[in-house]
C-alpha positions in Angstrom: 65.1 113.0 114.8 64.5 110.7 111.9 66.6 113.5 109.5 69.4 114.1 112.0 70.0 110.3 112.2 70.3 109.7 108.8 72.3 113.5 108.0 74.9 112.5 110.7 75.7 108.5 109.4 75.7 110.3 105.9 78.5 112.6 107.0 80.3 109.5 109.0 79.7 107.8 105.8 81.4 110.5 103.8 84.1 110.9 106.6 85.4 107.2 106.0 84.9 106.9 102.5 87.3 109.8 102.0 90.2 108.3 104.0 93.2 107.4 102.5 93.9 104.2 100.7 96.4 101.5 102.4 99.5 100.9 100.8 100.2 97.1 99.9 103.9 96.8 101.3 106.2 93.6 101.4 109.2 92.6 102.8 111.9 93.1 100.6 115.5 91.2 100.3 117.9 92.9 97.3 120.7 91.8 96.2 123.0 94.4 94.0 125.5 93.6 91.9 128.6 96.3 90.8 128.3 98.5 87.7 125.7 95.5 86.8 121.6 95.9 86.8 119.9 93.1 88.9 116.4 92.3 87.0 113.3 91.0 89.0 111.0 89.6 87.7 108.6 89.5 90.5 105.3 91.4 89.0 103.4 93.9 91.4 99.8 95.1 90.3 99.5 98.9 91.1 95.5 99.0 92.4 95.0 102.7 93.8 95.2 105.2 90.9 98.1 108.3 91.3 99.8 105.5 93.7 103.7 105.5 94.3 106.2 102.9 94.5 108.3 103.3 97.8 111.5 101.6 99.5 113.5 101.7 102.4 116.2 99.8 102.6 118.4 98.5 105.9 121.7 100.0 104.9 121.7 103.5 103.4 123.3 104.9 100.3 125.1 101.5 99.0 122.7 100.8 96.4 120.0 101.5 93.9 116.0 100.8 92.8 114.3 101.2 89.9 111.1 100.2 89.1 110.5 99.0 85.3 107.4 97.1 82.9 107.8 93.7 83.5 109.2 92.5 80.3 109.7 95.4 79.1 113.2 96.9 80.3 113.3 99.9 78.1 110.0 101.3 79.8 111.1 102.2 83.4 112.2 105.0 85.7 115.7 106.3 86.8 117.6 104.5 89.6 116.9 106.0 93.2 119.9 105.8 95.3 118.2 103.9 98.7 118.5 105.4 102.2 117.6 104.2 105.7 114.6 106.7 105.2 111.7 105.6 102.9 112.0 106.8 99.1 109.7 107.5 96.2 111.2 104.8 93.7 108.6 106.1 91.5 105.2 108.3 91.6 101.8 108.7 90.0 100.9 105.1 88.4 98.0 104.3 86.8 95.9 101.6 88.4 96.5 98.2 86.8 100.2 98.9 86.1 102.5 96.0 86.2 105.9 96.6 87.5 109.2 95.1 88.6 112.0 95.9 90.5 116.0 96.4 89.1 118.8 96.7 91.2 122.3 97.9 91.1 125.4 99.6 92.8 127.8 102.0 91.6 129.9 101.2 94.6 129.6 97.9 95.9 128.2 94.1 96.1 125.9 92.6 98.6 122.4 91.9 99.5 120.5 94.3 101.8 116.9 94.0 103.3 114.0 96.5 103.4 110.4 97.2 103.1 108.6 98.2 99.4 105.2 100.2 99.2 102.7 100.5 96.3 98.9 101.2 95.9 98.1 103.5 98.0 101.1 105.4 98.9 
């Protein structure tokens, strides 16, 4: 009885250790500026190795995200045009990567609201 215990909270054990992590996420408010990058210098600490950076953004297909090494502008991915749908801005970081966000618009001005994952996703 003893054995079947402990074999059955082992697998439990297993069965929760092997779940996904959670994604960090924040609220995001972008403003985009046009034909001009936006650079953020808010830092964001990737923690889950193979993680992704993703957005969403309130109003679709107006502007555009790209992640980049804080203070480092010439180390940083392509701009992701932003939907109503979450977006990989980015994928496969290592854990303890730094990054920032840059914004801009090949169409438009404004601001525009959203949610931003990483670590985990």
């Amino acid at each position: 009885m003893k054995r079947a215990l402990a074999g059955l909270l082992a697998v439990g054990f297993a069965m929760v250790s092997a779940l996904p992590a959670h994604a960090a996420s924040t609220t995001i408010t972008v403003p985009f500026k046009h034909n001009q990058i936006t650079w953020f210098t808010t830092a964001r600490t990737i923690t889950v190795a193979g993680s992704n950076i993703d957005a969403r953004v309130a109003l679709g297909g107006v502007m555009q995200l790209a992640w980049y090494k804080c203070g480092d502008r010439n180390t940083r991915g392509a701009f992701v045009r932003m939907e109503e749908e979450r977006k990989h801005v980015g994928t496969n970081f290592k854990k303890g990567t730094k990054f920032c966000l840059a914004s801009n618009s090949p169409y438009t001005e404004g601001t525009v609201g959203g949610t931003l994952w990483w670590s985990g996703t």
